[in-house]
N, C-alpha and C positions, 0 to 999 in steps of 0.2 A: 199174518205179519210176524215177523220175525223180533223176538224181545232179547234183552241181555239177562234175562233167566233161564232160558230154553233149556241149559245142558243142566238144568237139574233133573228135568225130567229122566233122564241115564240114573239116576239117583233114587227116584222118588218109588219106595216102594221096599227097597233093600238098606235105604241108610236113612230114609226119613219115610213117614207114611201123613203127613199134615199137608196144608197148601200150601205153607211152606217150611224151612227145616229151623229147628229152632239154632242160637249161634253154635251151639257145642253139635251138632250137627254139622251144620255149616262150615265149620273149621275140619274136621275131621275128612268132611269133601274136598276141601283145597286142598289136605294135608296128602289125598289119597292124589289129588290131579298131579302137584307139585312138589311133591314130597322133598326135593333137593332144591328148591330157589330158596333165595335169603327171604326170611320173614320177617325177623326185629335186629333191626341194627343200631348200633349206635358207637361216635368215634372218641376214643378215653386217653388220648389224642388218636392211637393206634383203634383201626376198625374191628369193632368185634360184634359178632353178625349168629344170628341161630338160625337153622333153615327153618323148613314147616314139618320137619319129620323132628328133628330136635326140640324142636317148640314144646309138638302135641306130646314129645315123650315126659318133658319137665312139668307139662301142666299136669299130666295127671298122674303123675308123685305129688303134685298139689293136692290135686282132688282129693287121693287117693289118704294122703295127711288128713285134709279137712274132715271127712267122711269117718277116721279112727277116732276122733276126737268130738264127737256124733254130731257132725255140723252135716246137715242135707236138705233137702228139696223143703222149701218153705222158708226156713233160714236164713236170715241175712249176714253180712261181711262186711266189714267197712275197708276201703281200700284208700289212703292218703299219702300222698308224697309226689315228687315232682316228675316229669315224664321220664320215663325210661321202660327197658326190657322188661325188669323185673315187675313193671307199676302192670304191664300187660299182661305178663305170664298169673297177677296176680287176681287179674279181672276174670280171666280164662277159667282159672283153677276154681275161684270161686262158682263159675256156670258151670264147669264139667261138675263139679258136686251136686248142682241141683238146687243150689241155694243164691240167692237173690243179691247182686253187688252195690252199695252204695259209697260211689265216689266220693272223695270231701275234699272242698279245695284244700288244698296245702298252705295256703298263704293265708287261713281264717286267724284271727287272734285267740289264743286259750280257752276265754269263755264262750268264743263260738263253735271251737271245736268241739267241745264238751258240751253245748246245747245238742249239737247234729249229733254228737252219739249217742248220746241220750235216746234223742227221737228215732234214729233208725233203727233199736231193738237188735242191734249188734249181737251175735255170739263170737266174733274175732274178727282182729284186726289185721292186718298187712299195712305197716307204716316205715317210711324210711328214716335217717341216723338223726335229719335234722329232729323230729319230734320223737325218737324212739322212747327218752327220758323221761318227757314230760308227759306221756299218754302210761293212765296207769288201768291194766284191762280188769283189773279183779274187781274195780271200784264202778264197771258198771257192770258185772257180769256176765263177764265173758269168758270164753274155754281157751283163747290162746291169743298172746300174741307176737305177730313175725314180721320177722326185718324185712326190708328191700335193699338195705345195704351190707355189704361183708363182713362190717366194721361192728353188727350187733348179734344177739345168738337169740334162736336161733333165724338162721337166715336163709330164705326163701327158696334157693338152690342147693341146700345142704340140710332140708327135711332128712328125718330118720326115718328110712325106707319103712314101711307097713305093710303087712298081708292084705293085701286085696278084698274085697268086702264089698256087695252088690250097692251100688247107688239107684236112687229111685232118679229115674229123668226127669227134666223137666218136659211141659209139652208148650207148643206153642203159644198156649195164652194164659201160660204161669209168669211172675213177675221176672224180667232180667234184672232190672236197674229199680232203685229209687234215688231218685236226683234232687238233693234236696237243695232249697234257699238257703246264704247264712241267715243269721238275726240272732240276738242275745236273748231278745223276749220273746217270750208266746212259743207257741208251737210251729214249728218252722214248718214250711208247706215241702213236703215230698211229692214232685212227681212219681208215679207208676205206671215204668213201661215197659212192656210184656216186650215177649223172644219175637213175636210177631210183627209189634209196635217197629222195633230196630230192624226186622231183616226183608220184610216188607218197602221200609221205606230207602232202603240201602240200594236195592234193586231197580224201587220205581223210582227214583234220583235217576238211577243209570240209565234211564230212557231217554233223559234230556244231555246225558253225560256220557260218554266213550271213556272204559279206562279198561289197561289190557296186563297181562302180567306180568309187562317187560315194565311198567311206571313203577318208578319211586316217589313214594309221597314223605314228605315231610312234615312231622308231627312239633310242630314247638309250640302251637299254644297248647294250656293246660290243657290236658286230654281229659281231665274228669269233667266238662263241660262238652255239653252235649254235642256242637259243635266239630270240635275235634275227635270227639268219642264215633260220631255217625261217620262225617264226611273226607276224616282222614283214617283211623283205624279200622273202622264195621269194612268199608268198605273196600281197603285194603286187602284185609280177610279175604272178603268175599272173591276176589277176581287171581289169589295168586299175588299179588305184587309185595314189594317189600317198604316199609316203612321204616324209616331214620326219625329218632327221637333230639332234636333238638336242645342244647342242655342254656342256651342261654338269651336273653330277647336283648341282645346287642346287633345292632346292626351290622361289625367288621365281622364280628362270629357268625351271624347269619349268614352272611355271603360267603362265607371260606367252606359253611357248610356245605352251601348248594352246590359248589365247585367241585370240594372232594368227593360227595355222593352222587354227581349228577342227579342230581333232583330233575322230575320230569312233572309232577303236581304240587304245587304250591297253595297251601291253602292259609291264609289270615285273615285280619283287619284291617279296614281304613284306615290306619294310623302308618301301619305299616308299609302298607305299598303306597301312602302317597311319601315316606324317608324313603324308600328305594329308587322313585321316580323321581322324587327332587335333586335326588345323588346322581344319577343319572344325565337330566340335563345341567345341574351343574358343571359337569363334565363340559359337555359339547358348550356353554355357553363361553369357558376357560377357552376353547378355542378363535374366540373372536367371533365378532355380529354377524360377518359374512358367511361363515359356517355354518354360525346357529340358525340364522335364517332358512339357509338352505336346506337345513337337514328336516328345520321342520315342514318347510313346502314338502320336501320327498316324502316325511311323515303322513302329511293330509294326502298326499295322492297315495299311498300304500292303503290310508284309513282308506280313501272312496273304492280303490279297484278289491277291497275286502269285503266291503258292504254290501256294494250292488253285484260281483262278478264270484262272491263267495270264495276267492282264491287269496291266497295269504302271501304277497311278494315280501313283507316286513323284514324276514325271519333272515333271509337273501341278504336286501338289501343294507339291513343293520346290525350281522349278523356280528361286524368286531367289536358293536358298542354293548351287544346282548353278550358277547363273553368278559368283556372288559368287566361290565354290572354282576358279573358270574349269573348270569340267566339264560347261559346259552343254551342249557340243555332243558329250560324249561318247555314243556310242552301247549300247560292250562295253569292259570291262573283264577284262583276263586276266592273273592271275598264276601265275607260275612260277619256277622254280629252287631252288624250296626250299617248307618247310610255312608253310601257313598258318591262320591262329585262324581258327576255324569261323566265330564273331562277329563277325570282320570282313568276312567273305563275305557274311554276313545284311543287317550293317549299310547294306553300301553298294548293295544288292538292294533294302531298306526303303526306300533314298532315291531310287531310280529309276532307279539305274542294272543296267546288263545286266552282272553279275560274275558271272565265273568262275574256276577253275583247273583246271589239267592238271597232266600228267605225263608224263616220259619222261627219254632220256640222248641224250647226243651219240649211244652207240653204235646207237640205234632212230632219229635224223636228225631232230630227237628224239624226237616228240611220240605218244604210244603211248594216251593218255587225254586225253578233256577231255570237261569239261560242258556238255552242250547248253545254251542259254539258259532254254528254252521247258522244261525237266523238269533242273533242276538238282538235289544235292542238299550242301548245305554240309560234312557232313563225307568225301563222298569226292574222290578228287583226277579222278573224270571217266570218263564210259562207252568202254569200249574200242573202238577205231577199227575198224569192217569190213573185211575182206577180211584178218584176221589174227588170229591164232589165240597165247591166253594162259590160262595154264594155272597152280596152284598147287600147286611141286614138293615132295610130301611133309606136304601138309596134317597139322595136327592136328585132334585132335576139334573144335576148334570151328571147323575148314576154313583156319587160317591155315598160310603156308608162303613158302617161295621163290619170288615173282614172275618168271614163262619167259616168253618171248614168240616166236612164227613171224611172219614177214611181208615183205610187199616193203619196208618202211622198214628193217629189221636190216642193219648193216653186211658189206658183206663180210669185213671181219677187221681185225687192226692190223697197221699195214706193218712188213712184215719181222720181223714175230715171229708165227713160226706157233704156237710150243708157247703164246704166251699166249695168243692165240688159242683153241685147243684147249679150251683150261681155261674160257671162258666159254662155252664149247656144250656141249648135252647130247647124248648116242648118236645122238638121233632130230633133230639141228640145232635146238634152242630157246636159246635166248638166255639165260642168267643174269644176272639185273639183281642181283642181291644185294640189293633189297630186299625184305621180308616184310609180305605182307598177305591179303586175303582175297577173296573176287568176290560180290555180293550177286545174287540170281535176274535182274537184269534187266540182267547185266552190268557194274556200275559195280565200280568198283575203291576200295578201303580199305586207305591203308598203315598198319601197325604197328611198321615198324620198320627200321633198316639190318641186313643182312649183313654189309656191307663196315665197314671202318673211318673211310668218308669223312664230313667233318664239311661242314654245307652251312649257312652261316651267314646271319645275318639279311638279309643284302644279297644270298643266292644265289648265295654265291662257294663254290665248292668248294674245300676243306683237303684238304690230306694229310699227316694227322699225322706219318710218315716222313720229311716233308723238315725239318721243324719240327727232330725230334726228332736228325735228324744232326747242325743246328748247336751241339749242345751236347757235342757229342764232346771237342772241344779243353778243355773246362775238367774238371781234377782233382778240381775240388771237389766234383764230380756223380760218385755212381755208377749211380746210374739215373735215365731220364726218361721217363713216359709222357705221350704230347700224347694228350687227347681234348675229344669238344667236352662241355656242360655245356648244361641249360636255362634260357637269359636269362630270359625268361619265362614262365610257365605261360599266358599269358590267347594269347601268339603262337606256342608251340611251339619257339623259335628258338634258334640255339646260337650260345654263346659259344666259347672258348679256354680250356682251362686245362692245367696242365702238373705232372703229380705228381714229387716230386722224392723222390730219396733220398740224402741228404748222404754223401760220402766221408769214411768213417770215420777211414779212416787219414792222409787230407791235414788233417784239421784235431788231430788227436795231433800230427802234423808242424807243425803251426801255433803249435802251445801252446811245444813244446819251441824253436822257433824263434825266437817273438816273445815267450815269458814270460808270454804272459798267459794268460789260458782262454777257450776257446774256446763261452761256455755257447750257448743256444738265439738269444738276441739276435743276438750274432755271427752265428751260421748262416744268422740268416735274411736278414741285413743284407746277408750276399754272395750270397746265392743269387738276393734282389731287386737285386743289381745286373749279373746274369749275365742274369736273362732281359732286364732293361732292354735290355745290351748286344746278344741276340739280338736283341729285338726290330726293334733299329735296320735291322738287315739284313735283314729280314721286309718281305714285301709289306704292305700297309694292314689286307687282309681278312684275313692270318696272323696278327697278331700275337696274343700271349697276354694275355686279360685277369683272369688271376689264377693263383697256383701253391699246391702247397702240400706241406708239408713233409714228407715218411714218419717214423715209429719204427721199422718194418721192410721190408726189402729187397722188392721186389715177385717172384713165383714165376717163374722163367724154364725154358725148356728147357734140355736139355744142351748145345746149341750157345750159349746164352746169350742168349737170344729173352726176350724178357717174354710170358707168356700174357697174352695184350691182355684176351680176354676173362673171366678170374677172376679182373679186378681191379676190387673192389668201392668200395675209399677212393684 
């Protein structure tokens, strides 16, 4: 049977000798297929585009930088700033050297930037203008660091050419990426995913996925997340096609983009495509009951002859409302990072477009599930990827249990912490995702539920309700706080913030006696709404809490003083 790897075998032997090529490999085979297609675009309003032969020449003046400056195979990089050209040419340059890239989100606050480079054992950085000031390299030991913007020196495109100088390659199962968590305390957990981990599962995605070198994808969520990094860039790479970097997550921008670049792959969040589909029928509803009505019967009959007849009338029949939405040149649509309403997967299927969603974690590189176009099924999150082996640990009678996973996408482990490591594999090496769900006869996968504690919000930002719940240490007023998330809405599945509080009993008796007056339910709540206010201010966008509430009674803790997370019901 015929795979969407086949034409490496042309390859395998002369430009790669492993089972498979690692990315600097990888890229060097696109660059030889497709030497003249555009590869990184992006619009400054005006379109300015590098091919795959301009690419590989800038990266490795990268390289070839990094490697003067004795940065090579073993070695890590840290790479921070907001998507663009240079953020890729920077991730490239770092692998053609041989040495190991570690993304940092851009949007972390100071003291978390400075944990993660800390922990990632950096020898240089590549950061853009926003932070170029404030990141100071001498101060953790590093050999250099370089712009992605024009505006600092030296800058990324204007390396001082170097004598060439042997790099030692990477091989397949040396580290590409460490992906780390924020957090301010402790040691942040890095994922470790090998050249293998990423180009492995880039390919086995493509078996549930058709993508050809005429797609443009669209890169706007943060690409240092692994997400964007696998399923809009790796994969990009891999086939030839060209990726447009997004510079803004405004809705009117968003659209003006898809329009100028024809975008043909679309890949976000729940948050996002259900503003795009509410703008949408907004639209057709502006035209009166009689319209809207109709358009949606046309909708449900394009949904069923796409279902059962596998044939797509949508694209035809709504084809001035799909340019109107600038989606006309959409091809596939793929959401992830979080749950999505079953109904909006249907809806935008009804209207001709090719939507789907998956599933997976940074620690699987990520992508462990997705749905084919051609036999989708709305409510699950996508048929499991070939050539890997998942399993559900400890089923119940109706088969549901802890989603495991085997496979060449699974991490090699978190840096430097073996025992955490340990704890998400099971005796026989399966992977615990800590989510719960179930596998239906034909393979596809249905989640039910987290394990874990992590809150994954409408926008597909991952929480941790622990870092939340530390900032509220310093205030007396508080004797306990549990962060969890809440369901925004039922029709999208999506979670909010909330934060259960349990007032200090004995600071506000201290209150009465101090200030004369009483201390009733008003008061209480008056300050407690101005404690989260005050957290909030120091919360990232995606943390903040958007509502608290107030206890009667202490929540049940361990003897060490633990709140049982899970026996809390109010």
């Amino acid at each position: 049977m015929n795979t969407p790897w086949d034409f490496l075998d042309e390859y395998r032997g002369t430009m790669f000798s492993g089972e498979w090529p690692t990315l600097p490999e990888l890229f060097r085979i696109t660059a030889k297929r497709f030497p003249d297609r555009a590869c990184l675009t992006v619009y400054e309003p005006d379109r300015v585009s590098l091919t795959y032969a301009e690419t590989l020449a800038v990266v490795e003046k990268v390289s070839g930088y990094l490697a003067s400056i004795g940065v090579g195979r073993g070695d890590k990089v840290a790479v921070t700033g907001k998507n663009s050209p240079e953020w890729a040419v920077a991730y490239l340059g770092v692998l053609f050297s041989g040495a190991t890239v570690s993304p940092i989100d851009y949007q972390l606050h100071a003291d978390e930037t400075d944990n993660l480079l800390r922990a990632s054992d950096s020898k240089a950085i590549f950061v853009d203008e926003e932070k170029f000031d404030q990141i100071d390299e001498k101060s953790y030991g590093m050999k250099a660091k370089i712009s992605l913007s024009r505006n600092r020196s030296p800058f990324i495109y204007s390396l001082p050419a170097v004598p060439s100088r042997p790099v030692e390659a990477s091989t397949m199962d040396d580290l590409a990426a460490i992906l780390f968590t924020s957090g301010t305390t402790g040691t942040p957990k890095g994922v470790m995913l090998t050249h293998k981990n990423l180009v492995a599962d880039c390919f086995l995605a493509q078996y549930n996925l058709n993508i050809h070198e005429t797609d443009v994808f669209y890169a706007l969520l943060p690409i240092h997340h692994s997400y964007t990094m696998l399923a809009v860039f790796i994969e990009t790479l891999s086939v030839g096609a060209e990726v447009v970097f997004g510079k803004r997550m405004v809705t009117k921008q968003i659209l003006k983009d898809l329009k100028e670049a024809r975008i043909t792959m679309f890949l976000g969040v729940p948050l996002l495509f259900n503003k795009v589909l509410n703008g949408i029928l907004k639209g057709i509803r502006e035209k009166g009951i009689l319209v809207y009505g109709l358009i949606r019967f046309m909708m449900s009959v394009s949904g069923f002859i796409k279902k059962v007849f596998r044939v797509n009338p949508g694209k035809r029949m709504f084809g001035s409302i799909l340019d109107k939405a600038s989606l006309g040149t959409i091809r596939i649509c793929i959401s992830g990072g979080g749950p999505l309403a079953p109904s909006i997967f249907r809806q935008y299927n009804e209207l001709g477009i090719d939507f789907v969603q998956g599933y997976g974690l940074t620690e699987t590189s990520p992508i462990i599930a997705l749905n084919p176009t051609e036999h989708y099924k709305e409510t699950s999150v996508g048929r499991v990827l070939p050539d890997m082996e998942m399993k559900i640990l400890d089923p119940d009678e109706r088969g549901v249990g802890e989603v495991i996973v085997k496979g060449p996408m699974v991490m090699k482990g978190y840096y430097r912490m073996e025992e955490e490591t340990r704890k998400v594999f099971t005796d026989d090496g399966f992977f615990r995702t800590g989510d719960v769900g179930y596998l239906d006869a034909e393979n596809y996968l249905y989640l039910t539920g987290r394990a874990k504690n992590l809150i994954v919000t409408e926008g597909g930002k991952n929480v941790y309700p622990e870092e939340i719940e530390d900032s509220f240490q310093l205030y007396p007023e508080i004797e306990q706080v549990l962060v969890r998330g809440f369901i925004l809405e039922k029709k999208t599945r999506s979670e909010g913030i909330e934060a259960l509080v349990y007032p200090s009993a004995d600071f506000f008796k201290d209150f009465e006696k101090k200030s004369g007056k009483p201390s009733d339910a008003l008061v209480v709540e008056e300050r407690i709404d101005e404690i989260v206010d005050e957290v909030n201010t120091g919360l990232l966008p995606y943390q903040k809490i958007a509502r608290f509430k107030i206890l009667s009674e202490p929540l049940e803790e361990t003897t060490t003083k633990k709140i049982k997370r899970f026996t809390v019901k109010e």
